[in-house]
ZAMARGU-4260 file (C-alpha; in steps of 0.2 Angstrom, whole numbers, plus 5000, padded with zeros to 4 digits):
<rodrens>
0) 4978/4908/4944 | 4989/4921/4952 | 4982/4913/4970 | 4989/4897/4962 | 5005/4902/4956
5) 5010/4911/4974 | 5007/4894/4984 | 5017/4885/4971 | 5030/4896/4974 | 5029/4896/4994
10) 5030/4877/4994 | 5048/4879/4987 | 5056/4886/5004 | 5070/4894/5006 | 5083/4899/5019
15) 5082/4909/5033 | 5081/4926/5030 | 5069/4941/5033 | 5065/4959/5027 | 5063/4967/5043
20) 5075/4966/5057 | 5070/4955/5070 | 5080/4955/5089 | 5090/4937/5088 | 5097/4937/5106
25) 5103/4951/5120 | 5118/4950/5129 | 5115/4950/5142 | 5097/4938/5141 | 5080/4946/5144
30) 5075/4941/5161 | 5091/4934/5165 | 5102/4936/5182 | 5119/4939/5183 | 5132/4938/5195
35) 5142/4954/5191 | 5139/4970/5181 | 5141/4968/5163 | 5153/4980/5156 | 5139/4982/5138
40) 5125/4977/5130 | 5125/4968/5116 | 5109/4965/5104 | 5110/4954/5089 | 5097/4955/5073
45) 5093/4946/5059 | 5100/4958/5048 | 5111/4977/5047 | 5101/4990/5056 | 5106/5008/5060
50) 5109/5017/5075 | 5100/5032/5083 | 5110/5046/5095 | 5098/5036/5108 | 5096/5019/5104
55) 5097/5014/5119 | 5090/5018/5137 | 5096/5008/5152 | 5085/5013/5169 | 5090/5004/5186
60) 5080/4999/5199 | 5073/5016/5206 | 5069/5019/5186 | 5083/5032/5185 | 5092/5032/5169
65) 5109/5025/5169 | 5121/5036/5161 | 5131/5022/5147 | 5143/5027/5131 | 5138/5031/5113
70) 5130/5016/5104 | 5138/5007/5090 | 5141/4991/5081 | 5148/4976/5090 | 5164/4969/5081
75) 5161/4980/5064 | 5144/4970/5061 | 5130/4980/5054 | 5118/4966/5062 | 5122/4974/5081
80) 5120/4985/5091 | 5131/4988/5109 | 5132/5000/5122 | 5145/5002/5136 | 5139/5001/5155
85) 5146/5007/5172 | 5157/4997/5180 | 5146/4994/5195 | 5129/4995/5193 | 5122/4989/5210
90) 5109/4975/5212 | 5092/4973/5207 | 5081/4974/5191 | 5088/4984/5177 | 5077/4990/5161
95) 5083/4992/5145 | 5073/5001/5130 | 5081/5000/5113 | 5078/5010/5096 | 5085/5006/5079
100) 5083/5007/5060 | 5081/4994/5048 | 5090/4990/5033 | 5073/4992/5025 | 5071/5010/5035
105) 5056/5007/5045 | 5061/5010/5063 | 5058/4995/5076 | 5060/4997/5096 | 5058/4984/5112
110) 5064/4981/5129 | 5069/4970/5141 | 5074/4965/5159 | 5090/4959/5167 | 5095/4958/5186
115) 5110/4961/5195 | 5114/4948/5210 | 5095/4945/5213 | 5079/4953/5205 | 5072/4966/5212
120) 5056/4965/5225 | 5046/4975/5213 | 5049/4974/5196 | 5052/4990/5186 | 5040/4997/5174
125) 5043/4995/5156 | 5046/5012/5151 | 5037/5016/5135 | 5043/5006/5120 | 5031/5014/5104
130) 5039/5012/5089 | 5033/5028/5080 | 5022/5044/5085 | 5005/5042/5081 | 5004/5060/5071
135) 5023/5058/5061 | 5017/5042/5057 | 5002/5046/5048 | 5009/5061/5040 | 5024/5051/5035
140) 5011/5036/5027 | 5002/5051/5017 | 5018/5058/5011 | 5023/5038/5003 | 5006/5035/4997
145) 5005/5051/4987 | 5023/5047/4980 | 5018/5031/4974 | 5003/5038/4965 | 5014/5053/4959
150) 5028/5041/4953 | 5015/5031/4944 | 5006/5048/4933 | 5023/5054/4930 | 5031/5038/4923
155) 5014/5030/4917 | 5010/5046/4908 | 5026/5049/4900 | 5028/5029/4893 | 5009/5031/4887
160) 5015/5044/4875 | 5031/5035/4869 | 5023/5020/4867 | 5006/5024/4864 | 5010/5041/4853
165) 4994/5050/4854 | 4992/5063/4842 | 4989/5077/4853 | 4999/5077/4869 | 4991/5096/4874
170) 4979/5087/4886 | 4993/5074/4896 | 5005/5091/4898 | 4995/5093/4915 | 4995/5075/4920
175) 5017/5075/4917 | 5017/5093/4928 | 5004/5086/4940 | 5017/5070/4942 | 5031/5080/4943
180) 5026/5092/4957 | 5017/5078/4968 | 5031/5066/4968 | 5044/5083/4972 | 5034/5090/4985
185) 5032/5074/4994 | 5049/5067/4991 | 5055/5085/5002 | 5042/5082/5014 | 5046/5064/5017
190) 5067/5070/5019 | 5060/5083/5032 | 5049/5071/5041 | 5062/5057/5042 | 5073/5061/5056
195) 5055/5063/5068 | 5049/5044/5061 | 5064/5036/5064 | 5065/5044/5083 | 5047/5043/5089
200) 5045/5061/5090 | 5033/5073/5087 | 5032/5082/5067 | 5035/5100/5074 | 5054/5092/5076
205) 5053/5091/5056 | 5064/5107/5053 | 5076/5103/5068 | 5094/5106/5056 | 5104/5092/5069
210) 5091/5080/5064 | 5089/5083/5044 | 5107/5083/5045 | 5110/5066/5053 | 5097/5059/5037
215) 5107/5065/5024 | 5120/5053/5032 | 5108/5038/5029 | 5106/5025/5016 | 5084/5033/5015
220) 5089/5050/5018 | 5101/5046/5001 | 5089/5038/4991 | 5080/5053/4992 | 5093/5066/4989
225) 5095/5057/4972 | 5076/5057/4969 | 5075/5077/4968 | 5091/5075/4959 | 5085/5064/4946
230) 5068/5075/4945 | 5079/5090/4941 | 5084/5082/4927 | 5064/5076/4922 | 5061/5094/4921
235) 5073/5100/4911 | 5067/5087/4899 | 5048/5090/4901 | 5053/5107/4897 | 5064/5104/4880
240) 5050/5092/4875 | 5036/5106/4879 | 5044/5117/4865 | 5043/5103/4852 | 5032/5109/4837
245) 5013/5101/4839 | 5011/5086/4830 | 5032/5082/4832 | 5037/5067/4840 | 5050/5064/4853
250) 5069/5059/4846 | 5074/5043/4849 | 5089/5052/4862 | 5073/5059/4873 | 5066/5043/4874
255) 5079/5035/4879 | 5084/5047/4892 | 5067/5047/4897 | 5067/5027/4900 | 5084/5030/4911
260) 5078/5043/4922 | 5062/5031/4925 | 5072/5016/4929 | 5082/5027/4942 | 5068/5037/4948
265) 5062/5016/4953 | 5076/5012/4961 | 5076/5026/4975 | 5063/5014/4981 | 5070/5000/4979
270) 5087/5005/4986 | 5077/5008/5005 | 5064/4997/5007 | 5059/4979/5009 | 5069/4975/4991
275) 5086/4981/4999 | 5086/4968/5012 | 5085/4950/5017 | 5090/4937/5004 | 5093/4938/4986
280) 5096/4958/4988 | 5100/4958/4969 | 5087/4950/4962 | 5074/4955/4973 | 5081/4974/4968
285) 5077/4969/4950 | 5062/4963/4952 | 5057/4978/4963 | 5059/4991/4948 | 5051/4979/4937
290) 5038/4979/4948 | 5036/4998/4949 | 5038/5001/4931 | 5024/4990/4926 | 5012/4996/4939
295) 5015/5015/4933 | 5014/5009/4914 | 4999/5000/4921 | 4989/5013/4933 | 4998/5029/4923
300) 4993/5025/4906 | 4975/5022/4912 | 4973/5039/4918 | 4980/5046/4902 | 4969/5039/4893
305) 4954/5041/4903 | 4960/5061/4902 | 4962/5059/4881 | 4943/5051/4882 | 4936/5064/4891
310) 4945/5079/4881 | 4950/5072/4864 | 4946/5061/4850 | 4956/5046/4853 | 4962/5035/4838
315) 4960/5017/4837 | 4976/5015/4837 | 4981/5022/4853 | 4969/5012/4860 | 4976/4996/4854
320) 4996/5000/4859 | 4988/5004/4877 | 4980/4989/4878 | 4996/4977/4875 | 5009/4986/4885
325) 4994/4985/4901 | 4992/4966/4895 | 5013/4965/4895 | 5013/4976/4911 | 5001/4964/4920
330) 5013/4947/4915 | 5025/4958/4924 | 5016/4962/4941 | 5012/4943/4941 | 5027/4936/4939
335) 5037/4949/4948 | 5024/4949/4961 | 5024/4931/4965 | 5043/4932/4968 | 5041/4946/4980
340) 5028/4937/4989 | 5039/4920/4990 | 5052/4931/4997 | 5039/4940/5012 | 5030/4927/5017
345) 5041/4911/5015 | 5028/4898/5022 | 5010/4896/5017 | 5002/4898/5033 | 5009/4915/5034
350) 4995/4919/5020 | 4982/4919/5034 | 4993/4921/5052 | 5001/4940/5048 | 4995/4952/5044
355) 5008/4954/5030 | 4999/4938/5022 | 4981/4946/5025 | 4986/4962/5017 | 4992/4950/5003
360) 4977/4942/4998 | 4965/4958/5000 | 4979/4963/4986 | 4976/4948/4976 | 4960/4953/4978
365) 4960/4968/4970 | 4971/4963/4958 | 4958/4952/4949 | 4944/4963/4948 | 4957/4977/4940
370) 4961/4961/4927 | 4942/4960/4926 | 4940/4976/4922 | 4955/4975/4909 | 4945/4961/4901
375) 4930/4972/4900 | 4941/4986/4892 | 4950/4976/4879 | 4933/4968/4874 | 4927/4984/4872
380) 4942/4989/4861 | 4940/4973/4849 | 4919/4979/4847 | 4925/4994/4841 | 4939/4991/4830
385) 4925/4976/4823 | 4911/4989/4821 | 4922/5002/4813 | 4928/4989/4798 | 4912/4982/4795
390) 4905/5002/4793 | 4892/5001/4805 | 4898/5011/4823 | 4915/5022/4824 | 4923/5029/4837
395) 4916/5049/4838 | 4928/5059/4829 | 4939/5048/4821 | 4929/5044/4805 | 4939/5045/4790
400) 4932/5051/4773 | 4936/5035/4767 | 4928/5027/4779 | 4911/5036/4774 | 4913/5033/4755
405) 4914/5014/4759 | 4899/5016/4770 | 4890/5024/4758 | 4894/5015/4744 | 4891/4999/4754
410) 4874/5007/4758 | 4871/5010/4740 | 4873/4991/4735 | 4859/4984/4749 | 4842/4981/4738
415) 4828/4994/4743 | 4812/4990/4745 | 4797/4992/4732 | 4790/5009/4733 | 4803/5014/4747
420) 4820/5023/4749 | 4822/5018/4734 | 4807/5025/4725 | 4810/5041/4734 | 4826/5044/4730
425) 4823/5042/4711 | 4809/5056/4713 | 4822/5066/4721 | 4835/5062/4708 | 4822/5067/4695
430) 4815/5084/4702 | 4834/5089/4704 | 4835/5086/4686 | 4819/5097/4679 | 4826/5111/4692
435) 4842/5114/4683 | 4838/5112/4667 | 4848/5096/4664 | 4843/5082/4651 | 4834/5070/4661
440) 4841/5051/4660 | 4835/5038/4653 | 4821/5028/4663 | 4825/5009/4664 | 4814/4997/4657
445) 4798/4995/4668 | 4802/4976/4672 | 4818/4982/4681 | 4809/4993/4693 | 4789/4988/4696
450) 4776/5000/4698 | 4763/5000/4711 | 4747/5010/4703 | 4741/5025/4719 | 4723/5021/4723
455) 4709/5038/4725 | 4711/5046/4741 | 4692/5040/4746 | 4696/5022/4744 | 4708/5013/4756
460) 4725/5009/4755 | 4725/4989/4749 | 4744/4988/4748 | 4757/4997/4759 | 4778/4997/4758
465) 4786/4986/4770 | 4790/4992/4786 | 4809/4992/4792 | 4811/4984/4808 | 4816/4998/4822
470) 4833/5001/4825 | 4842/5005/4841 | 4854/5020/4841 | 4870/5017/4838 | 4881/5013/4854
475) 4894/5026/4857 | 4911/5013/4860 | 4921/5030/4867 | 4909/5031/4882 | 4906/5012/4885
480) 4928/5012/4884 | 4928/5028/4896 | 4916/5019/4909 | 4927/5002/4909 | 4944/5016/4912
485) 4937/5023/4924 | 4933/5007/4934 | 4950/5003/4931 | 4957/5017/4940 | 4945/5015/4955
490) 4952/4998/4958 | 4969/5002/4953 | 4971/5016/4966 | 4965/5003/4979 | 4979/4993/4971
495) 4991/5006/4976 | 4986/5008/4991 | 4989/4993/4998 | 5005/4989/4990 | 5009/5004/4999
500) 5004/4997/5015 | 5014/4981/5011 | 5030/4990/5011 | 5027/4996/5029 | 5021/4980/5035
505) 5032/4967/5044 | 5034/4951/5031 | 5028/4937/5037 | 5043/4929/5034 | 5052/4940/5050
510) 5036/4937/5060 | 5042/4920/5057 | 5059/4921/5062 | 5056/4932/5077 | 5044/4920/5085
515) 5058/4908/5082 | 5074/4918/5091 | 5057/4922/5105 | 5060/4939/5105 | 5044/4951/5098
520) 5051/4964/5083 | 5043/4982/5085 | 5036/4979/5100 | 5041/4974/5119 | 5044/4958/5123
525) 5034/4956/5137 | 5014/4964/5136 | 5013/4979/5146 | 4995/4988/5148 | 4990/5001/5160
530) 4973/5001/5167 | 4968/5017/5176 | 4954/5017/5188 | 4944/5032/5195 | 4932/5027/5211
535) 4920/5040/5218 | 4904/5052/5220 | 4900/5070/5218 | 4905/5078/5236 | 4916/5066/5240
540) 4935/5063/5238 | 4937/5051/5225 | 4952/5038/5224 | 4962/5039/5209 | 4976/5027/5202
545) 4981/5014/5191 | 4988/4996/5189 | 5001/4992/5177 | 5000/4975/5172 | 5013/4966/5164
550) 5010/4947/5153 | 5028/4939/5148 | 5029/4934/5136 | 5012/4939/5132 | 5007/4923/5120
555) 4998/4908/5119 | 5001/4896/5130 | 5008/4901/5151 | 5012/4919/5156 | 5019/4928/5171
560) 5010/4940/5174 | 5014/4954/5189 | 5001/4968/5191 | 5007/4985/5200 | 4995/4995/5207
565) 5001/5016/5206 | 4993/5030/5218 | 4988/5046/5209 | 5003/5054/5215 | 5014/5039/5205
570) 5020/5030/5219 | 5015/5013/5224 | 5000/5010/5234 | 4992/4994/5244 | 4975/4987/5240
575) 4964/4975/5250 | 4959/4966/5233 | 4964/4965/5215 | 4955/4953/5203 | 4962/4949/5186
580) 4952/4940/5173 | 4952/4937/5155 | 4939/4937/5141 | 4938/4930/5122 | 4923/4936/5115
585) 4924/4932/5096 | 4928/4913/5101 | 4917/4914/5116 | 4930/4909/5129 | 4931/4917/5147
590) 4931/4921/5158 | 4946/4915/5165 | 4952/4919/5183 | 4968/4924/5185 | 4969/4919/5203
595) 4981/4934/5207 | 4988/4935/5224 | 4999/4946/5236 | 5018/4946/5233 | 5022/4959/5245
600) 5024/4973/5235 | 5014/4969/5221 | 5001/4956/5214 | 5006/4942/5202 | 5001/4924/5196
605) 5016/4911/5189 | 5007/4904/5176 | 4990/4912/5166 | 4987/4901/5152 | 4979/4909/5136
610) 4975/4897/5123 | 4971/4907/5111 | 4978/4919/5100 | 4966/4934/5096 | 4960/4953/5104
615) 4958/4945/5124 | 4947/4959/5134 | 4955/4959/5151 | 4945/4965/5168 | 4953/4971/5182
620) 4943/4974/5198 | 4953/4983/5214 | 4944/4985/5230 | 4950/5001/5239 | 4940/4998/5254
625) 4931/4986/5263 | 4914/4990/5255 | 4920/5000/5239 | 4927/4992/5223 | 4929/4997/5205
630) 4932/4986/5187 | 4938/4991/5172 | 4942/4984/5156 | 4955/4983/5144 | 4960/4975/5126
635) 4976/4964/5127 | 4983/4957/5111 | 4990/4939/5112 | 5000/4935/5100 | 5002/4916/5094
</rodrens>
């Protein structure tokens, strides 16, 4: 259903927008030659972006860099980025590397190529365009996942017990302080390591005071200023609520503070990531801290009451509230989710060609077995809220003395069978009488209650009392609800997880609209790969190097490609032979010659055609003498 609903929606359209930047045009062109030396360069995006100290870098022929002025924005407009240049740069192939930071604060780099008067006879190297440093970046993915799951206990928890209002809140104290702390400590870890994720640098640059100094400046490094701002003021009232009597409910003014600080705890997220960009910035905010508040009332209130069901006797009661505001939250996720993925993916076909879209569906995924495992919950809920009416199974620990007197009594009104309970429990009745000296009762007429005469012991037994069919012991409903929790949890954490993953994943939408402008977003715009290659034997000198090989555009259809062969000292070198060919092993294609020849200089081929998108493996051989040559293979990524 939820499937359905999202390709309803994505058949609607909408116009052109995106929630990562994408490069729209360069000014000057990539590739392009000019006639005189521009004064600047000029990029253009799809939407605002911020600038770094060094957003961009500009290398000349001989791969020096060219010294240019302080970046900034073309005209006023948040969507560009310029640069001044020398007045006269000389001729040849200049490089440019750019860096900058989107309105939805995931940093995005490229580079691109530009000739003075005439290209140059070799073309430059691409200098390194990585968008993030492999250790900031994963330190910096733990430090969102582990707020996510912080904000979701903490706010989770906290509506569990205004909505929910168990009678004991001793054992969810822990959960509300475990929240607290997780989301603070990794709301300051995520402002230290900010400045070293948008800059590509190492985390050991975390505590550099020029760099913390320059994110306090920024619409991220804001959002979370206010965050530790706002969780000052949860734990002054986590602690007036502590000193509440046990057993006293919150006041109706702490419970409406307490709703506030949520809402703007959600919006520190909202307020820097995907929801703060692209089209319909309002309502997609809106729907971003609806989205949020359900999934912590959701995956928050499940935990607390997989806590209270391992600790405490939890009321019926409780259990029933819960289980509407998860049904309410889940009408939430859904509808609020199927806007947001409208909004991401904007066409159908980016469900299965992004990544953003693939992501998506293992989501959707997840998202129905954690509504299975809610159906399995609630259906335990309703079996026993039934069993405890009817008297026959209770939830351990809640069993009321009014409860028992009906069971009894309803016990007390099933006919027994001849010579039976029933019989023995007159006997009993009758020898506690003779004990204590009380005046026996009146026997009922023997019609009432027939006799069955006991035969000798030395003859056999012609009649017997009826049996009573075998019982099964009572199912304990507490544990068969506590199993069904806890699946919930599993699968909801994986829930989280890859929401979290969503909001650092380029939407397919600005895939989309990247492909469209033809410049990549996050990455260079042509495919660069280095191939090192070693070639010797023990006791002899061996022959080092490596060949840089470059793919533009690097997509399906005809590339350029231009292959530079590097000596171990990092200076050209001549080969007798270079051999380029290209592999597709999951569809079977290959391999495919790229007939490379000699340009003087370096080795190139006008036009290798890919048809395929898809992980290519690419073999380069280069002979170093006449009787000596090594191969080595590499991945290459072609994008569609």
């Amino acid at each position: 259903m939820l499937l359905g609903a999202v390709l309803i929606l994505l058949g609607l359209g909408s116009g052109p927008a995106s929630a990562h930047a994408a490069l729209r045009s360069a000014d000057p062109a990539d590739g392009s030659v000019v006639k005189t030396s521009p004064g600047s360069i000029t990029l253009t995006f799809t939407e605002s972006v911020g600038l770094l100290d060094d957003s961009f870098r500009v290398f000349d022929p001989d791969n020096r860099r060219v010294k240019t002025g302080r970046a900034g924005h073309a005209d006023d407009r948040a969507d560009t980025a310029r640069v001044t240049l020398p007045r006269k740069l000389g001729t040849g192939t200049f490089t440019v590397a750019w860096r900058v930071v989107s309105a939805d604060s995931h940093p995005i780099a490229g580079a691109f190529t530009f000739s003075v008067g005439k290209p140059s006879a070799v073309p430059p190297a691409l200098p390194s365009t990585s968008v993030e440093n492999p250790a900031t970046s994963g330190l910096f993915n733990i430090g969102r996942y582990l707020a996510y799951l912080a904000a979701a206990l903490l706010i989770g928890t906290g509506a569990f017990v205004a909505v929910c209002g168990p009678p004991d809140v001793r054992p969810l104290r822990r959960l509300l302080m475990a929240g607290w702390w997780a989301l603070t400590g990794s709301t300051v870890f995520l402002l230290l390591l900010r400045a070293p994720y948008e800059t590509g640098v190492g985390p050991a640059q975390a505590l550099d005071l020029s760099g913390l100094t320059r994110t306090l400046g920024t619409r991220p490094g804001l959002a979370l200023v206010a965050r530790l701002v706002l969780l000052a003021a949860v734990a002054a009232l986590l602690l007036r609520q502590r000193a509440l009597p046990q057993g006293q409910r919150p006041s109706r003014a702490s419970l409406v503070t307490g709703g506030a600080l949520a809402v703007a705890l959600t919006l520190t997220w909202a307020a820097a990531e995907h929801a703060s960009a692209g089209i319909q910035v309002p309502t997609a905010m809106t729907s971003s801290v609806l989205h949020l508040l359900a999934m912590a009332a959701w995956l928050g209130g499940l935990t607390a009451l997989l806590t209270l069901l391992h600790r405490a006797s939890v009321p019926s009661y409780v259990v029933t509230r819960f289980s509407r505001t998860a049904g309410f939250s889940v009408v939430v996720l859904v509808v609020t989710g199927v806007y947001q993925s409208w909004r991401g993916l904007g066409s159908t076909s980016a469900l299965t060609d992004t990544t953003y879209g693939r992501v998506l569906l293992a989501k959707l995924a997840a998202i129905t077995l954690l509504l299975m495992a809610g159906a399995w919950s609630r259906r335990t809920v309703r079996g026993a809220t039934t069993a405890t009416t009817a008297g026959t199974a209770t939830t351990p620990g809640n069993v009321t003395a009014e409860a028992a007197e009906a069971a009894a009594k309803s016990e007390a009104r099933v006919p027994q069978p001849v010579g039976g309970r029933a019989a023995a429990a007159a006997d009993t009745d009758t020898d506690t009488d003779t004990d204590t000296g009380s005046r026996p009762t009146e026997s009922a007429p023997t019609e009432s209650v027939p006799t069955v005469a006991t035969p000798p012991a030395d003859e056999p037994t012609r009649t017997s009392a009826p049996t009573r069919a075998p019982t099964r012991p009572p199912v304990d409903p507490r544990r068969t609800l506590r199993r069904s929790v806890l699946v919930e949890v599993t699968v909801a954490v994986v829930v989280l997880v890859l929401t979290t993953v969503l909001t650092g994943t380029l939407p397919g939408r600005a895939a989309a609209e990247a492909a469209a402008a033809g410049q990549g977003t996050g990455l260079p715009v042509a495919s660069v790969t280095d191939v090192p290659f070693s070639f010797g034997s023990p006791g002899v000198s061996s022959v080092q190097g490596k060949v840089q090989v470059t793919l533009d555009p690097g997509r399906v259809g005809d590339s350029n490609l231009q292959a530079v062969v590097y000596g171990p000292d990092g200076g050209l070198s001549t080969v007798p032979e270079l051999r380029i060919s290209f592999t597709l092993p999951d569809q079977d294609v290959g391999p495919l010659d790229a007939k490379v020849t000699d340009k003087g200089g370096y080795w190139g081929a006008d036009a290798v055609n890919l048809p395929m998108p898809g992980d290519w493996e690419m073999k380069v051989t280069v002979r170093v003498s006449e009787v000596d040559q090594v191969s080595v293979t590499k991945p290459v990524r072609i994008e569609r």
